[in-house]
N, C-alpha and C positions, 0 to 999 in steps of 0.2 A: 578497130576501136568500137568500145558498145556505152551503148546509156545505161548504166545501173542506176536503179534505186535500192539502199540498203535502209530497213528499217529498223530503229532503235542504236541510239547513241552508247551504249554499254560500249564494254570492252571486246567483244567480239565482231559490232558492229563499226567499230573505231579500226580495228584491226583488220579488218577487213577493209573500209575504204585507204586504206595506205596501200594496202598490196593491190589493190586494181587500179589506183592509184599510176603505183610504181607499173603496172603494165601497160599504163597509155590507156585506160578508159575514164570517161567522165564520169563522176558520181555524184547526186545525191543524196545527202544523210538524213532523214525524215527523224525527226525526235519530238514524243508527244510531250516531255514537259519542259523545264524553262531553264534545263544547262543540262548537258552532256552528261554521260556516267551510269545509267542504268542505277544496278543497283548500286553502284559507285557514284551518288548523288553526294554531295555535299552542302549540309546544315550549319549554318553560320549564326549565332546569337551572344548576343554580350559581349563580344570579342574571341567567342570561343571558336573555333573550329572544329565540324566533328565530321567525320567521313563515314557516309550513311552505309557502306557495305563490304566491300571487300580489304582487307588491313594486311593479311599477311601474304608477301611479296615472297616468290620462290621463284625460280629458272629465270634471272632476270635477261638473261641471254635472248630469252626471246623476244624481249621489247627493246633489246640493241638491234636484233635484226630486223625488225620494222624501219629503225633509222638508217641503219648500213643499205638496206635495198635503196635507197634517193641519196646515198652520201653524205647522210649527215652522223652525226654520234649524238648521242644519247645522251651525253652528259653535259651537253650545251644546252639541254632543252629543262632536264629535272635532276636532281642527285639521289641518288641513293645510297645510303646508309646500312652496313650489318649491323644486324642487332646480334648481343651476346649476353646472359643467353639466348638462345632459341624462344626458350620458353621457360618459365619458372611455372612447377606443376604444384599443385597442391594437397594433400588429402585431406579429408573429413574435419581431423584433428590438428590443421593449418602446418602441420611438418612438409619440405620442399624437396623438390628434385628437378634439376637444373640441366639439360644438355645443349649444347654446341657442337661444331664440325669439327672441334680438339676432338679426339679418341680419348687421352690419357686424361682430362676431363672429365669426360663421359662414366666413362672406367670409373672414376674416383668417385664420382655420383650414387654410380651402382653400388660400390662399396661401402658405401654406408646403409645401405637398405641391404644388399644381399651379396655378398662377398661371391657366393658359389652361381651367380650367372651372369658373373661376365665374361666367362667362356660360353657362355648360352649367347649372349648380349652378339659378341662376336660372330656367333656361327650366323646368326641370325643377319646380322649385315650382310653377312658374303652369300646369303641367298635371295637377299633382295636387291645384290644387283645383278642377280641376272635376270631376274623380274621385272630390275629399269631396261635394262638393253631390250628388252623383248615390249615390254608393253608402254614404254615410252619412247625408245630410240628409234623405234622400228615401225610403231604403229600410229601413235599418238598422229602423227599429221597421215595418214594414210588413208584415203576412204575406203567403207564396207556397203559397196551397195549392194553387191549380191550374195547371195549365200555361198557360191563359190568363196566369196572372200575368205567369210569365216570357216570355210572347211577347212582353207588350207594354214591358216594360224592353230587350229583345235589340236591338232597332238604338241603344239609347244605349251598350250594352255593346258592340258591334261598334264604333259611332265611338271609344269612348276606350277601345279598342286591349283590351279587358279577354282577351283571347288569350292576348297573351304573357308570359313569366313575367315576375315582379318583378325580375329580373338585368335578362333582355335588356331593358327597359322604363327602365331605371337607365341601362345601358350606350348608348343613344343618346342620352342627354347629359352622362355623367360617363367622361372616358377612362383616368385614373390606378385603377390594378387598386385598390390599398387603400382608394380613397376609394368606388370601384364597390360594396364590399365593405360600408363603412360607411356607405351609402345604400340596401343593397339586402337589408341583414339583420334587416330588421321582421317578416318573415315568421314567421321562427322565435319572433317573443314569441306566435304564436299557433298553432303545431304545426306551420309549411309549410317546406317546400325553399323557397328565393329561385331556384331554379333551375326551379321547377316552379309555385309558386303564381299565381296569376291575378293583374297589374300591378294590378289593382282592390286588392288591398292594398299599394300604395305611400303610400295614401290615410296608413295609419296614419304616416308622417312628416308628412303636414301638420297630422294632428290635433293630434300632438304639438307643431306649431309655432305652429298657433292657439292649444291651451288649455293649453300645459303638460306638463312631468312633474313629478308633486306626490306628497310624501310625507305617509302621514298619521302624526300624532305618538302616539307608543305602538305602531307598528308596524300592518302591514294588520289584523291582529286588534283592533285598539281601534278601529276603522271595522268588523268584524264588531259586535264587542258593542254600540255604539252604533245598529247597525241592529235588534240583537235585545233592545235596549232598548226602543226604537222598538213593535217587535212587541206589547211586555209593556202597555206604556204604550198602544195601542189595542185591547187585549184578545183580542189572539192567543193563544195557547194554543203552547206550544213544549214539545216536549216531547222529553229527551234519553235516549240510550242504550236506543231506540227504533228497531231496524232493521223494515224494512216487509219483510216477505218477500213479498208479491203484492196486484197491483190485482183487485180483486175483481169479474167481471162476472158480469152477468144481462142474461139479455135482448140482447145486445148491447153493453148500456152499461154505467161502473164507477160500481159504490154504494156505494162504499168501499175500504177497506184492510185485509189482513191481517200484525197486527204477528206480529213472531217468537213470543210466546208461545200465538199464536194467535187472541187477543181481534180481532174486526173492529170497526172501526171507519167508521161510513155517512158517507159525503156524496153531495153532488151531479156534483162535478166533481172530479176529481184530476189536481194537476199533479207533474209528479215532474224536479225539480233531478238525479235520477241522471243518469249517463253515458246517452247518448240506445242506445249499442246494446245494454248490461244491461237501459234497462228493459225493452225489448221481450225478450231473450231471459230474464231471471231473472223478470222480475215480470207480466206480459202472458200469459195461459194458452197454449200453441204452439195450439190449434185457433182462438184468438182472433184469430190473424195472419195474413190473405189478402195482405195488403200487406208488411206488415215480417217476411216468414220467414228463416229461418236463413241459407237462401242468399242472399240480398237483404243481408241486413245484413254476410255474408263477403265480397261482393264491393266494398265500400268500400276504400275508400285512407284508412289510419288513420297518425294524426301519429307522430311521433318518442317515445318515453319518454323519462324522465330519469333522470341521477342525480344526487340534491341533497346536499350535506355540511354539515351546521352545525357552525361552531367559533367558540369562544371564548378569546381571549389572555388573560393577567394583562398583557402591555403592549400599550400605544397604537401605532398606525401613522399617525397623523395627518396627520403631515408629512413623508410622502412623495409617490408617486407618484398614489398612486389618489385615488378621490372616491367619491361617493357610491355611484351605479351604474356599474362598470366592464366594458368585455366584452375578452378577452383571446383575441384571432383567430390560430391557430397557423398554419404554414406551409400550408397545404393550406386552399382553401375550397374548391373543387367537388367536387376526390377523397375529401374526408372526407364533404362532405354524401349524395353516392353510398354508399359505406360506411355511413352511419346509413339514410338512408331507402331505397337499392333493395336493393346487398348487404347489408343487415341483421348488418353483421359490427362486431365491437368494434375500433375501430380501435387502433393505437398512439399517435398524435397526439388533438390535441382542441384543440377551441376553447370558453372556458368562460366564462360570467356571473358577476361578484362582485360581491355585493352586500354593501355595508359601511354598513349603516343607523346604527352608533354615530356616524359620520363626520356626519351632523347629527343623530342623537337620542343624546348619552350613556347617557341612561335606558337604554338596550338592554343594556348590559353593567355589569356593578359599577364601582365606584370603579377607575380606575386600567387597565380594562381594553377589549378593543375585541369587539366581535359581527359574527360574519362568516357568508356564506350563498356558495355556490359552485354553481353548475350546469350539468352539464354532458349536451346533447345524446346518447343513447344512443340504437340500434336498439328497438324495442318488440318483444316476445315470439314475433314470426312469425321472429326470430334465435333463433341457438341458444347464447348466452350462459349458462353457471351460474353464473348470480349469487348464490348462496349460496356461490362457489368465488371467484369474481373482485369480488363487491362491498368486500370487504378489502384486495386489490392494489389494484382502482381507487381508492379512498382515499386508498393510500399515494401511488399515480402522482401525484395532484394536488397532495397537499401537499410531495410532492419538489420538484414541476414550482413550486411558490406558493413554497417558501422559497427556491427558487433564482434567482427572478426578481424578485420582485414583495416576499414578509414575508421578509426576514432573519428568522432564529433562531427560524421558527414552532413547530418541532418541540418545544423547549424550553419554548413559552410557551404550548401548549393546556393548558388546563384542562379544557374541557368540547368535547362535539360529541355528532352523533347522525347517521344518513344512511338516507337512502329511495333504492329502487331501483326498476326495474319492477314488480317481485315485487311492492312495496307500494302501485303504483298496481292493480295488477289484482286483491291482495285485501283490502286495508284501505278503499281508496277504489271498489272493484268496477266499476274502467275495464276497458273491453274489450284484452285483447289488452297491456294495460298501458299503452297510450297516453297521455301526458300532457296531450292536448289534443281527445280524442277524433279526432270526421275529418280529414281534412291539408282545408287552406282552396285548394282547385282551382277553377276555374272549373264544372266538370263536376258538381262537388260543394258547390256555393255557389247561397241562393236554396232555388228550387222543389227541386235536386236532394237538399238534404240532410234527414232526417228531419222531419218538419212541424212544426210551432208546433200542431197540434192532427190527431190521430192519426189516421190515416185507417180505422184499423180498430176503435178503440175513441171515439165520437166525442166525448166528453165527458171526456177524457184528455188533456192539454195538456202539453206537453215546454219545458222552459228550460233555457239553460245551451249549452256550449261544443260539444253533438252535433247540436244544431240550429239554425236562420237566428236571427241571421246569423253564428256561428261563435265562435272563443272570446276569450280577452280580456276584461279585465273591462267593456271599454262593449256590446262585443257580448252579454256577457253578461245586464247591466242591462238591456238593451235587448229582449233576448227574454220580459225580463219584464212589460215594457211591451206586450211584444204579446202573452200570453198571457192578463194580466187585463184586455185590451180586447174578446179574443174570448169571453170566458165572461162579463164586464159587455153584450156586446151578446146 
């Protein structure tokens, strides 16, 4: 039995204290702000509900087996919900395209935009799954500490093409540009260009077509609480409003935590759910890092930032155009993607996620009214945006660009809203650089290459979460947790 301290209450950090949990060790959950969640923070105003970060639910399988390891089921604790469609896509010109885990569906979808590929459509599925078997079934919970690891996966990576981006990988079976577009923009639910990510994340459409996109009821935070329910009920110790200022070493190795008022606190091993390039630079002492130094950790290729808007109507949009999860793709996909991720410049145009969770949870909004979450793709902090000058404008831009298209009469019917920009991923959530997703998901940078599952410089120091293998997203995420309390259980 060991003392762990895990820092940060996110989803990796949560999933991780169940499973060392469920092995018989004690844990602390050190959480610097004032309820659980990371960036699955939850913002409550007017009655509204709005769930500050993660919305779409896939491989729910995984957060059953956090419960099945202690006996219990999942479904006493939170419900989930499939949403159908998947997603309602949008172009430029507001015309839709809709898919689910129906095929004939899907098929019928295609058919209206482009008859002649959905034998493309098809071929196309049945090479991403052996894309999932290989880089989710097989790896996803596996660690790569050393380079041996990666040797020995590299000629399966080589045969299923993992080279090329997720575009060009789309684009040799899908030939109508809008439909290329809405086959090959998974990337960005996990920080990457589709122009640049590694086709090994194509895989995420088929997960999505095996298990689902599923909503849980009471929004992603009633899947936090019921995790840190979980925690209480096996005698974790959680404790909030609790920022860690430093991993404490001796010796080489960390014997604990130093919280902000300066009380340490010992264990044996510490795992830390922060951003994987903060820990090492804010909390990791600089002489302790032969491996992860300053330069080392600048020269990473880090994801996109956001900007998210919460708003809430006094009227319904029900019966309109949109659905649950909708993405709204403006004129420009490669020139814009250029503009966010290489010129790091704010563009004019934008292409943005709406999520309209009241559309199956009422609960999310009062009586009579509807709860909305918007996000949209921004440059992260190596541009030179004043976002304390332009996060006002950007705001107004979208809700011009949303009542002119998409909510009649929005401007008239907000009651409530709130909005995060870079600025508040790099210092409320102490993301490097303000990145929304930590590293962009490259080949170069996926595996062995990105920060370890257990630190090379501090060894008894274990990293979860969206900086490290296998990258962000909540199964990626789940899943780093599974490999973090497997290497400190062995």
């Amino acid at each position: 039995m060991k003392q762990v301290s895990v820092i940060g209450g996110g989803f990796g950090g949560l999933a991780t204290a169940i499973r060392l949990l469920a092995q018989g060790h004690r844990v602390d959950l050190f959480e610097a702000r004032d309820q659980l969640g990371g960036r699955a923070y939850v913002y409550r105003k007017d009655g509204f509900t709005f769930d500050g970060g993660p919305t779409i639910l896939t491989a729910p399988f995984l957060f059953d087996e956090l419960f099945s390891l202690v006996g219990r089921e999942r479904s006493d604790y939170v419900e989930f919900v499939k949403c159908d469609p998947f997603y309602r896509i949008f172009d430029y010109q507001q015309r839709s395209f809709d898919y689910s885990d129906d095929e004939m569906f899907t098929l019928q979808q295609i058919d209206r935009w482009s008859p002649g590929d959905k034998r493309g459509y098809l071929n196309f599925l049945a090479t991403t799954k052996a894309i999932f078997d290989k880089g989710f079934t097989e790896l996803a919970d596996q660690p790569f500490l050393t380079v041996w690891d990666m040797l020995k996966v590299a000629p399966d990576l080589i045969r299923l093409r993992s080279y090329q981006s997720v575009y060009r990988y789309v684009s040799q079976f899908i030939e109508h540009p809008f439909l290329r577009q809405c086959f090959s923009f998974h990337p960005l639910l996990v920080g990457g260009n589709p122009f640049d990510s590694s086709s090994i994340y194509a895989m995420i459409h088929y997960l999505e077509r095996e298990y689902g996109v599923w909503y849980a009821m009471g929004g992603t935070g009633a899947l936090v609480s019921a995790l840190g329910r979980l925690i209480g009920e096996l005698g974790g110790r959680i404790h909030l409003n609790a920022p860690v200022e430093q991993v404490v070493v001796r010796g080489g190795r960390a014997v604990g935590v130093r919280l902000a008022g300066g009380e340490v606190r010992p264990a044996d091993a510490v795992v830390s759910n922060a951003d994987a390039a903060s820990t090492y630079l804010d909390l990791v002492p600089k002489e302790q890092r032969r491996h992860m130094s300053d330069r080392r950790i600048a020269r990473y290729r880090y994801s996109m930032s956001l900007f998210v808007y919460y708003f809430g109507t006094n009227r319904r949009y029900r019966d309109g155009a949109l659905r649950h999860h909708n993405i709204l793709l403006g004129p420009r996909y490669r020139g814009l993607l250029d503009d966010i991720f290489d010129k790091k410049v704010l563009a004019e145009d934008f292409s943005l996620y709406l999520h309209m969770p009241s559309y199956t949870d009422p609960s999310m909004a009062p009586e009579g009214g509807e709860c909305f979450y918007v996000l949209s793709p921004v440059p992260n902090l190596l541009g030179k945006t004043d976002w304390t000058e332009q996060a006002p404008r950007y705001r107004d831009r979208i809700v011009d660009f949303l009542e002119a298209h998409y909510l009649p009469g929005l401007r008239q019917s907000l009651v409530a809203e709130h909005w995060i920009d870079p600025t508040h991923f790099a210092g409320e959530l102490r993301s490097y650089l303000g990145a929304g997703f930590s590293l962009q998901p490259l080949l170069t940078q996926s595996a062995w290459f990105r920060p370890h599952n257990r630190s090379d410089d501090v060894p008894n120091l274990y990293l979860v979460g969206a900086g490290t293998h296998p990258g962000a997203g909540l199964p990626g995420v789940v899943s780093s947790a599974k490999i973090a309390a497997r290497l400190i259980g062995s």
